[in-house]
N, C-alpha and C positions, 0 to 999 in steps of 0.2 A: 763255764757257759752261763751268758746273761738271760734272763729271756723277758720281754717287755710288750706290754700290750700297748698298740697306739690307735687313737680313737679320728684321727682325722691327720688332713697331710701334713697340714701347720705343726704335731707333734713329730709326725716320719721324719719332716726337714730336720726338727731339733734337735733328734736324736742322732742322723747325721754328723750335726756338729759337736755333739759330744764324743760321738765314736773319733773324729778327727781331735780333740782337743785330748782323749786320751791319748791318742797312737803317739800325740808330743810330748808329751808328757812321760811318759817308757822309754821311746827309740830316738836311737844315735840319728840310724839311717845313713850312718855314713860306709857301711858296707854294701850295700847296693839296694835295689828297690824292697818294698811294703807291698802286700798283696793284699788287696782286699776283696775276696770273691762274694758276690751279689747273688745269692738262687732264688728265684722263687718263680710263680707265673705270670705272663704277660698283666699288666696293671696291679701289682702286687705292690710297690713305692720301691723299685730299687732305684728308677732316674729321681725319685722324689727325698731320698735320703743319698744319694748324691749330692744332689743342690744344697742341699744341707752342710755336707762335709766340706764340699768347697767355699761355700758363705765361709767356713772359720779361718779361710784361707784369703778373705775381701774378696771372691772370685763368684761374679754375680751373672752368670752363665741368661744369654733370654730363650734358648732352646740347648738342654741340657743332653737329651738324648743322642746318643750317636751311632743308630739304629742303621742310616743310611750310609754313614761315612766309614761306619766300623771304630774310628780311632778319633778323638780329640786329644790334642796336647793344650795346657796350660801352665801359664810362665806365674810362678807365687812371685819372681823377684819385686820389689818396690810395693809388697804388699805387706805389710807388718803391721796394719793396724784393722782394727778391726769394722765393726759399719757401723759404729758410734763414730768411731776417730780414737777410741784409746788403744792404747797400745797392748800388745798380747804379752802374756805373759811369761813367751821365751818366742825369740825374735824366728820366728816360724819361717821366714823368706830363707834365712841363715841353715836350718834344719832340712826344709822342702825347696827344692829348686823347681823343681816341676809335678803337677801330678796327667798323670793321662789315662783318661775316663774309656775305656772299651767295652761295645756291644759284640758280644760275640754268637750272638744270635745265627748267623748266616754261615757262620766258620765250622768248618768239619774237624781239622785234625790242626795237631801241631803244626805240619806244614805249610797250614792258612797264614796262621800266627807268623810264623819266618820269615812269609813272602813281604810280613808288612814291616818288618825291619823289629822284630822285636826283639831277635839277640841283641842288638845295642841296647832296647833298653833294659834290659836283664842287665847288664853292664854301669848302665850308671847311679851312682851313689845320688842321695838326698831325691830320691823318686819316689812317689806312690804313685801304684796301676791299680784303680778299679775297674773291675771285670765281671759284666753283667750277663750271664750266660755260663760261665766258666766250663760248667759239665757236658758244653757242644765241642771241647779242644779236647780229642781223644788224643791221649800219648804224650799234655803236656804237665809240666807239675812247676806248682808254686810253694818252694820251703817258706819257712813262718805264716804263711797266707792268714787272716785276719778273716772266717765265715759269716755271713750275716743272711741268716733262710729268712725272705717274707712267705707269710701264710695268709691268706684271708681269713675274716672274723668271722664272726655273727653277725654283725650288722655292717650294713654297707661301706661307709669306713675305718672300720675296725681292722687291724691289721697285726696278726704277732709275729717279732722282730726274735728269732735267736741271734748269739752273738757269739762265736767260739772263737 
């Protein structure tokens, strides 16, 4: 377990992208999807350490949240470099085909989940599914899952980041 204090969002985002640049850094992912479950309370930075982890991905989202939609899909292919222009340091598009960002704020049970077609993605290799809400999908479970609790600070944006 990591645990990190971040002092403003521009640190939240970064850390995003380091939690992404680790998970490539470790994982095949060619056995099926990465879970990355998100808890914490409403404006806590979990869409803000998203945009983060997708930035490592060149994936520069202009409304990150998918609050209303429930599901965003994003395509990393043709994305191999970073928002300098250099090149990462294992060809991430090769690794990650897709990631899809889920609010599951509104979803009640595994059942919700099913109806949105997620046994396929449970199914496909080189995916990450971040999942903001995780603790509203009663009955569902995500092996290796990747924890990351926001907590408010002490001061207005202050924010501590566990990382299990």
């Amino acid at each position: 377990m990591i645990k990190i204090i971040s002092f403003s969002s521009k640190i939240t985002k970064q850390i995003g992208t380091s939690v992404a640049q680790q998970i490539m850094q470790r994982e095949s992912l060619h056995k099926g999807p990465r879970f990355i479950l998100l808890e914490g309370d409403l404006g806590a930075g979990k869409t803000t350490f998203t945009m983060g982890f997708l930035e490592y991905f060149g994936i520069k989202p202009k409304a990150a949240s998918p609050t209303f939609t429930i599901m965003k899909r994003y395509d990393t292919r043709g994305r191999g470099k970073g928002e300098r222009g250099e090149k990462k340091e294992k060809d991430v598009h090769n690794l990650v085909s897709d990631i899809w960002h889920m609010d599951a704020y509104r979803l009640r049970s595994k059942r919700d989940l099913e109806a949105l077609g997620f046994d396929e993605i449970k199914k496909r290799p080189h995916t990450v599914v971040l999942i903001e809400w995780p603790g509203n999908i009663k009955g569902m479970k995500f092996p290796n899952a990747v924890r990351v609790k926001f907590e408010y600070g002490e001061s207005e944006n202050e924010r501590s980041i566990e990382i299990k």
